[in-house]
C-alpha positions as CSV (number, residue, x, y, z in Angstrom):
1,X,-8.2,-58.0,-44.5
2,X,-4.7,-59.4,-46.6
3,X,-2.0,-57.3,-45.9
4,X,1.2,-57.6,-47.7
5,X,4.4,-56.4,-46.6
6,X,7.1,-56.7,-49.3
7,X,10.1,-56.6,-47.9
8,X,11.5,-57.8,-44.3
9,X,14.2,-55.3,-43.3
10,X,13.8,-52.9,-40.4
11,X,10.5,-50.9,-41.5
12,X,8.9,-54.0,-42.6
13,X,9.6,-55.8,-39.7
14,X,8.5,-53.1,-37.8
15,X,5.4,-52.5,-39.3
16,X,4.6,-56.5,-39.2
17,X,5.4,-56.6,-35.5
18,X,3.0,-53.3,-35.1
19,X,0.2,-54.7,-36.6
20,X,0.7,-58.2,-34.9
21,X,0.6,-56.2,-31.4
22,X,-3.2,-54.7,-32.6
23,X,-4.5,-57.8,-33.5
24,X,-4.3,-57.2,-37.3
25,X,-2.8,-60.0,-39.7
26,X,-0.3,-59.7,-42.1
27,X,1.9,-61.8,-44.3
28,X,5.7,-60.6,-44.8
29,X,7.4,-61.3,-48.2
30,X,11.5,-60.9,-48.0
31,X,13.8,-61.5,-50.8
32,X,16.5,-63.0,-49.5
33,X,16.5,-66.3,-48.8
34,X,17.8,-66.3,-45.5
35,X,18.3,-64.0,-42.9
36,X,22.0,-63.1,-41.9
37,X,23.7,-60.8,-39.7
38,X,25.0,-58.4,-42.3
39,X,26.0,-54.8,-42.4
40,X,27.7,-52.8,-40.2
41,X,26.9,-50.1,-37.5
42,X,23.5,-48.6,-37.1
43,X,22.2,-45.5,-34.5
44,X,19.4,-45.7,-32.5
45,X,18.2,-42.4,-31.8
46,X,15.6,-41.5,-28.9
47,X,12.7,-41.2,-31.2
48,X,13.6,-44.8,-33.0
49,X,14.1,-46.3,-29.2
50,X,10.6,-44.8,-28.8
51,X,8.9,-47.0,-31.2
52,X,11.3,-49.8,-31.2
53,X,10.5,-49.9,-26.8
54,X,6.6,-49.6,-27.8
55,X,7.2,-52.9,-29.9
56,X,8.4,-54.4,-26.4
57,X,12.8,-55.1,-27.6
58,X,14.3,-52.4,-25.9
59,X,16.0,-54.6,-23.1
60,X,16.9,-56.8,-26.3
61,X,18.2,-53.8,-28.0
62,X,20.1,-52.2,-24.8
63,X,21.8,-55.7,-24.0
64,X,23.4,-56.1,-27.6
65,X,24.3,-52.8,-28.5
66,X,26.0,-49.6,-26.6
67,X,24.1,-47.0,-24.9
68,X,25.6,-43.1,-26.1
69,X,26.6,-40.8,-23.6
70,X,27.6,-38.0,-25.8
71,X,28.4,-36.8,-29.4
72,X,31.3,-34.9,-30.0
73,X,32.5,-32.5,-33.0
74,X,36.1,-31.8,-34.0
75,X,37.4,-29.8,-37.2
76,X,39.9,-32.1,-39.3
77,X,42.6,-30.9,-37.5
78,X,41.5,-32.1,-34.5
79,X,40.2,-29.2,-33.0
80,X,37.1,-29.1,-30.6
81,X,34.5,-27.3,-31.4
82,X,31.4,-28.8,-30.0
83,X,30.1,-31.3,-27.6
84,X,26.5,-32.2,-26.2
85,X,25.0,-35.6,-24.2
86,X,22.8,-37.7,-25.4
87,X,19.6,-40.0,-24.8
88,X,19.1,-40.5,-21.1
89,X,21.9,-38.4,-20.2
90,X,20.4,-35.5,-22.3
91,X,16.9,-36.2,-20.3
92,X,15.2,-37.8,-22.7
93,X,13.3,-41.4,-21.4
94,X,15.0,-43.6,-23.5
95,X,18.7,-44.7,-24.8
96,X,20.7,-43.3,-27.8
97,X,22.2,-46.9,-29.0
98,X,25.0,-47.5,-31.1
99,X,24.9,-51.3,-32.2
100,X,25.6,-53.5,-35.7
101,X,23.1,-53.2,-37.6
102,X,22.8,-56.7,-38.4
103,X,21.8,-57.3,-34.6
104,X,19.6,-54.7,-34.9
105,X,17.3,-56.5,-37.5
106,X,17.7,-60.5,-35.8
107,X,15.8,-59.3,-33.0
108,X,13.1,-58.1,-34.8
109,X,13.2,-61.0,-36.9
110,X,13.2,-63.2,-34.0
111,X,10.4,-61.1,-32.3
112,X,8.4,-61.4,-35.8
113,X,9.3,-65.1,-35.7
114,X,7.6,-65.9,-32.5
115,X,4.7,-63.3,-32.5
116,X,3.6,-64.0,-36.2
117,X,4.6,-67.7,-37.0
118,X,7.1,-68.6,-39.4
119,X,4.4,-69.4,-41.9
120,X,3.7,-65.6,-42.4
121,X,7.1,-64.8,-43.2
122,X,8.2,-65.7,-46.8
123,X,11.9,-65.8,-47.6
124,X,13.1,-65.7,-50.9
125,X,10.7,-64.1,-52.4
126,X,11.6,-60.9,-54.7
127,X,8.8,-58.7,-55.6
128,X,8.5,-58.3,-59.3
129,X,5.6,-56.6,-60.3
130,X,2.1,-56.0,-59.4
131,X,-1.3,-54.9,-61.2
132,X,-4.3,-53.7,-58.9
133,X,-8.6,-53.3,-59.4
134,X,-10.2,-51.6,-57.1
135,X,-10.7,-55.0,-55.4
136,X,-7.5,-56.2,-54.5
137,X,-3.8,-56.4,-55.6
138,X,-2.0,-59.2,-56.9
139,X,1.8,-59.4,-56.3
140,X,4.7,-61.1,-58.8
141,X,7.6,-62.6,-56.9
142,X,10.6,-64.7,-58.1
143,X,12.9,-67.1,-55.7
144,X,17.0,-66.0,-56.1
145,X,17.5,-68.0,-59.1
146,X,15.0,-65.9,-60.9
147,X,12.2,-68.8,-61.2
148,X,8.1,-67.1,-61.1
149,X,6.9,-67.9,-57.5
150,X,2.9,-68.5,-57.6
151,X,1.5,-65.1,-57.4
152,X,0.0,-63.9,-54.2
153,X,-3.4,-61.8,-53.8
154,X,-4.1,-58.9,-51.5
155,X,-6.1,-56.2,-50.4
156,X,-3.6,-54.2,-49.3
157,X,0.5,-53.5,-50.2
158,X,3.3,-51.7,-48.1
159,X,6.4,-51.8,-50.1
160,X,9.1,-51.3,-47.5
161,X,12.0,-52.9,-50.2
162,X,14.3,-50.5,-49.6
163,X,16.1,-47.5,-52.0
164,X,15.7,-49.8,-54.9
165,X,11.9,-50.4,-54.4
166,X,10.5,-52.7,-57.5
167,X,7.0,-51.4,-56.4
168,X,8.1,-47.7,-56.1
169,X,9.3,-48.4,-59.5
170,X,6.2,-49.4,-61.1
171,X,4.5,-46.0,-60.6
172,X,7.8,-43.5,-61.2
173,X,9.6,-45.9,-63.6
174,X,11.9,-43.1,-64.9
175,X,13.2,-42.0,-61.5
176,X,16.9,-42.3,-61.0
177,X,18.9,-41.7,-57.7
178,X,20.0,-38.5,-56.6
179,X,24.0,-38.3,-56.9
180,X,25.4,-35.7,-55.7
181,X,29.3,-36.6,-55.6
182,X,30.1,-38.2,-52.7
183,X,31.1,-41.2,-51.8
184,X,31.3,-43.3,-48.7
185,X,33.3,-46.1,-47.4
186,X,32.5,-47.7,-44.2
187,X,34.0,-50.7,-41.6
188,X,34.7,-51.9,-38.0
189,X,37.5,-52.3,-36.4
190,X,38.5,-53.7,-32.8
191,X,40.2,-50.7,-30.9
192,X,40.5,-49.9,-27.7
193,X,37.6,-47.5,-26.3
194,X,38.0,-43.8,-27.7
195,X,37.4,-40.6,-25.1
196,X,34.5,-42.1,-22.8
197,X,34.3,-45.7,-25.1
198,X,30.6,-44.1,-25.2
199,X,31.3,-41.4,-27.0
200,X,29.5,-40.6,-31.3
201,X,32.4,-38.6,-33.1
202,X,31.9,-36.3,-36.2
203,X,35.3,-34.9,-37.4
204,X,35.7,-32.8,-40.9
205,X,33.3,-31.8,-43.0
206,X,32.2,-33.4,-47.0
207,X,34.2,-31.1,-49.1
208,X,37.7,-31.9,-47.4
209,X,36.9,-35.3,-46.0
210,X,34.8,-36.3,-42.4
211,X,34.5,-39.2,-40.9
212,X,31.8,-40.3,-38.2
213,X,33.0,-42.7,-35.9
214,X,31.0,-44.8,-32.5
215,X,31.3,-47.8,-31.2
216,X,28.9,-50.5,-31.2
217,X,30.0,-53.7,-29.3
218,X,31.8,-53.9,-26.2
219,X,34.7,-55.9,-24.9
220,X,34.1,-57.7,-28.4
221,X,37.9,-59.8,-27.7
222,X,37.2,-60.4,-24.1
223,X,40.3,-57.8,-23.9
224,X,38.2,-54.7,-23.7
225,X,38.5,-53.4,-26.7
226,X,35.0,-52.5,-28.6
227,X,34.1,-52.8,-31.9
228,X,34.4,-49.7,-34.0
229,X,32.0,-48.4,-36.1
230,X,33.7,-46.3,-38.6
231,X,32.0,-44.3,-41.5
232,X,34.1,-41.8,-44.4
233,X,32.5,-39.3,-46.7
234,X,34.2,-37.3,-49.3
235,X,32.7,-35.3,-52.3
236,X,34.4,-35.6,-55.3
237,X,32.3,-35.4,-58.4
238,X,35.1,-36.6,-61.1
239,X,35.4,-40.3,-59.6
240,X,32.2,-41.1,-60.2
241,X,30.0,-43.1,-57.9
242,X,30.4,-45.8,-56.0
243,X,29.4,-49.5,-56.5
244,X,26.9,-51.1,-53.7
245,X,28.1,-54.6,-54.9
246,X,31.8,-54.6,-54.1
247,X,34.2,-54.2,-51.2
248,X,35.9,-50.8,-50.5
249,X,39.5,-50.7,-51.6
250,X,41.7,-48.4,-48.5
251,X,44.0,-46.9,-51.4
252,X,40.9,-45.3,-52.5
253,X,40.0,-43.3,-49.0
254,X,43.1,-43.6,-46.9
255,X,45.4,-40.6,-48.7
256,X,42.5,-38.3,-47.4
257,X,43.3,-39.4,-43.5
258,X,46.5,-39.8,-43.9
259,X,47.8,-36.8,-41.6
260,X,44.5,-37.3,-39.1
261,X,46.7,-38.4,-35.9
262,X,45.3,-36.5,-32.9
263,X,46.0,-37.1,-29.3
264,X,42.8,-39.0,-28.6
265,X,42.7,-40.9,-32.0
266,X,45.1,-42.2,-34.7
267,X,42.7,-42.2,-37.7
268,X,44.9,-43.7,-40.2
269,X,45.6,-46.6,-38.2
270,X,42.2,-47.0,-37.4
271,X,41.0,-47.3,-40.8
272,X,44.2,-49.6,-41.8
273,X,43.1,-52.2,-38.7
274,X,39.4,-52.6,-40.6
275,X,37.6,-56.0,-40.1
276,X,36.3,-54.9,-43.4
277,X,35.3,-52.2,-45.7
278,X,32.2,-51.8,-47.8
279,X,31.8,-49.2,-50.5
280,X,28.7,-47.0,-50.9
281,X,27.8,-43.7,-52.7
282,X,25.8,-41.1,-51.0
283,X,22.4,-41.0,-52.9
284,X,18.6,-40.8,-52.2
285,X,15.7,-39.3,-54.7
286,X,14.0,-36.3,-55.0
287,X,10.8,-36.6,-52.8
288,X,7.6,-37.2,-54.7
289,X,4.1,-35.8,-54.4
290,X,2.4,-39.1,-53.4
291,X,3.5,-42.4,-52.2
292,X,-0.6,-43.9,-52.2
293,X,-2.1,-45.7,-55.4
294,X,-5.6,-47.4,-54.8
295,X,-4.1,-50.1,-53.0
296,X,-0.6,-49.6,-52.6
297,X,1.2,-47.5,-50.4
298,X,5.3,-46.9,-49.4
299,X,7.1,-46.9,-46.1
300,X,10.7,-46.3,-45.1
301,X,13.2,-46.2,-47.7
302,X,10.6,-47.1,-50.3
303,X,9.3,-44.1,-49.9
304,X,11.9,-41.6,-49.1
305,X,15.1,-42.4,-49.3
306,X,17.9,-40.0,-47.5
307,X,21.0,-39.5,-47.0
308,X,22.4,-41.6,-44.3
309,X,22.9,-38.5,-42.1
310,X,21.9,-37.7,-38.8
311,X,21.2,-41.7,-38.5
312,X,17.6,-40.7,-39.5
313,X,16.7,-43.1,-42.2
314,X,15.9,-46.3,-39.2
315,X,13.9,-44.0,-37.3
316,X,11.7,-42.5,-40.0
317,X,10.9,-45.8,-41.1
318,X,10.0,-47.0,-37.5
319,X,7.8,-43.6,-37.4
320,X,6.2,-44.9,-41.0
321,X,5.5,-48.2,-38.8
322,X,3.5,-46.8,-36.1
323,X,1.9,-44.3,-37.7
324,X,0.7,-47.1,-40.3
325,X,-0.2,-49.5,-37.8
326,X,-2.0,-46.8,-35.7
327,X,-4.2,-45.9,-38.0
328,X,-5.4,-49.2,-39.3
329,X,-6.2,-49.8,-35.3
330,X,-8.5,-47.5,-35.7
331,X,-10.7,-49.3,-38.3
332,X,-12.1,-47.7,-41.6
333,X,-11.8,-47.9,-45.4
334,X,-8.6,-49.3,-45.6
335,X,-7.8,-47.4,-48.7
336,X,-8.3,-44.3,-47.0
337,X,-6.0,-45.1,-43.9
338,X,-3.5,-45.3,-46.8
339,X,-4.4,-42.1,-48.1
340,X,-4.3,-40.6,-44.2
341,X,-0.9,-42.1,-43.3
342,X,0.4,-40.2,-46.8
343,X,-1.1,-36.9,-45.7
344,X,0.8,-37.7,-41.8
345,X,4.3,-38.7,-42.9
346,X,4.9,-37.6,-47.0
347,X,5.6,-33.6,-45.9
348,X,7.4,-34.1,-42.8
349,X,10.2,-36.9,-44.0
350,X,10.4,-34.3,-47.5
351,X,11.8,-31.9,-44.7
352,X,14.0,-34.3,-43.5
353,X,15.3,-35.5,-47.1
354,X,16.0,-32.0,-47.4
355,X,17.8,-31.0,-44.4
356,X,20.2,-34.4,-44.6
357,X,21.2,-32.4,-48.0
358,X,21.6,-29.4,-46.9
359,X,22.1,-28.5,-43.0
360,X,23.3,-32.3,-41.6
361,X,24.3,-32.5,-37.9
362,X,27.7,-32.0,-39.1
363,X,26.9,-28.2,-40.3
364,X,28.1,-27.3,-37.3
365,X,31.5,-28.4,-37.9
366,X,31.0,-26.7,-41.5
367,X,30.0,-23.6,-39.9
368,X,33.1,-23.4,-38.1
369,X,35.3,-24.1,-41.3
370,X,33.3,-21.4,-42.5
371,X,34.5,-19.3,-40.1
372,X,37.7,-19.7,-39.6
373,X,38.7,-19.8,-43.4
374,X,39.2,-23.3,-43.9
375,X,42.3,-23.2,-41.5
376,X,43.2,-24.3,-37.8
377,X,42.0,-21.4,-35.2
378,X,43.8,-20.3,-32.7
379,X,42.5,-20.4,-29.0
380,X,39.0,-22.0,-28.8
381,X,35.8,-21.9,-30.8
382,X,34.3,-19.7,-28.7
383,X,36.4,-17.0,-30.0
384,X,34.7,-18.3,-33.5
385,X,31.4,-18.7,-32.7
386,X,29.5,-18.7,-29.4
387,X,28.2,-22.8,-27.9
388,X,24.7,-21.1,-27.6
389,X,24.5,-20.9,-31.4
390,X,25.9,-24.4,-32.3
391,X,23.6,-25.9,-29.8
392,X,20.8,-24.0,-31.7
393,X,22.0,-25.2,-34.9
394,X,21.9,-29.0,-33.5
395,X,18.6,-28.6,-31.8
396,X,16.9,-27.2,-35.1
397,X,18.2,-30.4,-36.8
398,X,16.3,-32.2,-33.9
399,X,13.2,-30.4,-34.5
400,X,12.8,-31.4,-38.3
401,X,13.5,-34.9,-37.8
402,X,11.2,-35.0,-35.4
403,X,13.3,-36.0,-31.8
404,X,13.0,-33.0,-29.6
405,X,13.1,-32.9,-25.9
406,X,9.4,-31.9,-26.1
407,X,8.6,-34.5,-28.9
408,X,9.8,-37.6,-27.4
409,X,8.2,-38.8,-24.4
């Protein structure tokens, strides 16, 4: 049996190195033309450790990144509301990792490198189109200077090419992304460790600015100071959306902080001391009833793009992976393993679609704007609201994305 993979990134990657482990082949077309340590900080989450450990890189993982000892939630004025601990220090079996995202996918590109053979992995080739019979699939790619590449043949497709998916786009081509408003900026910085210097910090909420702050290298100047993850979100409809494809300006974002100086954290200054700053809006698209065509299937972004909330995009992808790769294991009509995968993953990433929308991790702190009018409180939060119901708010968010106590072994 061909497989095709279109599109190298984490899912893809992921699936390849899956599939590889069951003693199914695959070939693995990327379009860049080389692979470089871009982008800036990802989350690992207990149930993307999970499938990440099952692919045998979790001591990789663990050695270039930072494990989390706790996630913390402040109002913008620098109020406490809400703190809990995380991974292995919240009982699960596995880390919560901070790390650059750009590490993140080398060592599963090195781990495909090795396990597969370079000669399965194709660089520089851009997926352009396809046309299917119910024999087999043949793929169009381009190199970067937009020349035809010779056409490849398969039986079976994944597209894991991202929010942008040319394959997606051959069966919805009138679907647009979902923009709702806001807008992100995000950078590092090297600062010296903030609270525990193992510590994920939410503080504000969307509709008067929040920002979402962890480290994810340590001692990165031999001085011990870490590298500083740093993520802004503001909803403003009038200014329009973002552009993917240039750097963030500071005089754009930086008025909003400008008065965030709290005794653990000076966020204007952290902000000003960027390495650098990339600009992206905050979209996905509505989910769709099927992501299976004959042939052709979707995983990961491709097929249900989220908000970048909750760090949940990585490790529903990595779920798409196993799941995938599990149930080709088990042998059959290929077609229908594609149609069986659909039925296991399209309702329950919907859900999470969904919730990133509407009740993020950060509702908690939007709950507590809600209730004390928008304004400071006096005393603590627990003359607001009581810990029992903002851990049950946080442990809901858990259960739809699939990373409960119970659900991650």
């Amino acid at each position: 049996m061909r497989i095709a993979i279109v599109g190298g990134g984490i899912g893809g990657l992921a699936l390849a190195l899956g599939l590889q482990q069951r003693g199914i082949a695959c070939e693995v077309y990327e379009g860049a033309p080389e692979v470089k340590e871009l982008g800036v900080g990802i989350t690992l989450l207990p149930h993307a450790v999970r499938e990440l450990a099952a692919l045998g890189v979790q001591p990789q993982l663990e050695a270039q990144g930072i494990e989390n000892l706790e996630s913390v939630f402040f109002n913008r004025w620098g109020q406490f509301i809400y703190r809990e601990p995380r991974g292995r220090h919240a009982g699960y079996s596995v880390p919560e990792i901070g790390m650059h995202r750009g590490r993140l996918h080398g060592v599963l590109y090195k781990a495909a490198l090795q396990r597969l053979g370079s000669a399965r992995i194709h660089l520089d080739h851009r997926c352009v189109g396809l046309q299917q019979d119910t024999q087999k699939v043949t793929l169009a790619f381009q190199d970067v200077k937009g020349q035809l590449r010779p056409s490849v043949e398969a039986d079976i497709v994944i597209a894991c090419d991202g929010v942008n998916s040319a394959v997606r786009r051959q069966f919805y081509p009138q679907e647009k992304l979902a923009f709702a408003g806001i807008n992100t900026w995000r950078g590092v910085t090297v600062h010296k460790p903030i609270l525990t210097g193992k510590t994920y910090l939410r503080i504000g909420t969307v509709d008067t600015g929040k920002i979402v702050i962890y480290p994810i290298i340590d001692n990165v100047d031999g001085h011990g100071n870490q590298l500083i993850n740093w993520t802004t979100e503001i909803r403003q409809p009038e200014a329009g959306m973002n552009d993917w494809n240039r750097p963030g300006r500071l005089e754009d974002f930086l008025p909003i902080y400008q008065d965030w100086k709290f005794d653990f954290l000076d966020v204007p200054a952290l902000l000003r001391n960027a390495r650098e700053i990339l600009e992206y809006p905050m979209v996905d698209k509505d989910p769709v009833p099927r992501w299976t065509f004959g042939r052709v299937t979707f995983l990961g972004d491709a097929a249900h793009p989220m908000y970048p909330r909750g760090s949940n995009g990585s490790a529903q992808a990595l779920i798409d992976a196993a799941t995938l790769a599990k149930l080709f294991a088990q042998g059959g009509d290929p077609v229908q393993v594609l149609q069986d995968y659909e039925a296991k993953r399209l309702p329950a990433t919907a859900k999470v679609v969904e919730t990133n929308r509407t009740v993020p991790p950060d509702f908690i702190i939007m709950k507590a704007d809600e209730l004390s009018g928008g304004q400071p409180f006096p005393g603590t939060i627990e003359d607001l609201v009581s810990e029992e119901e903002l851990r049950r708010i946080s442990d809901e968010y858990k259960r739809v994305a699939g990373f409960t106590l119970d659900n991650v072994k």
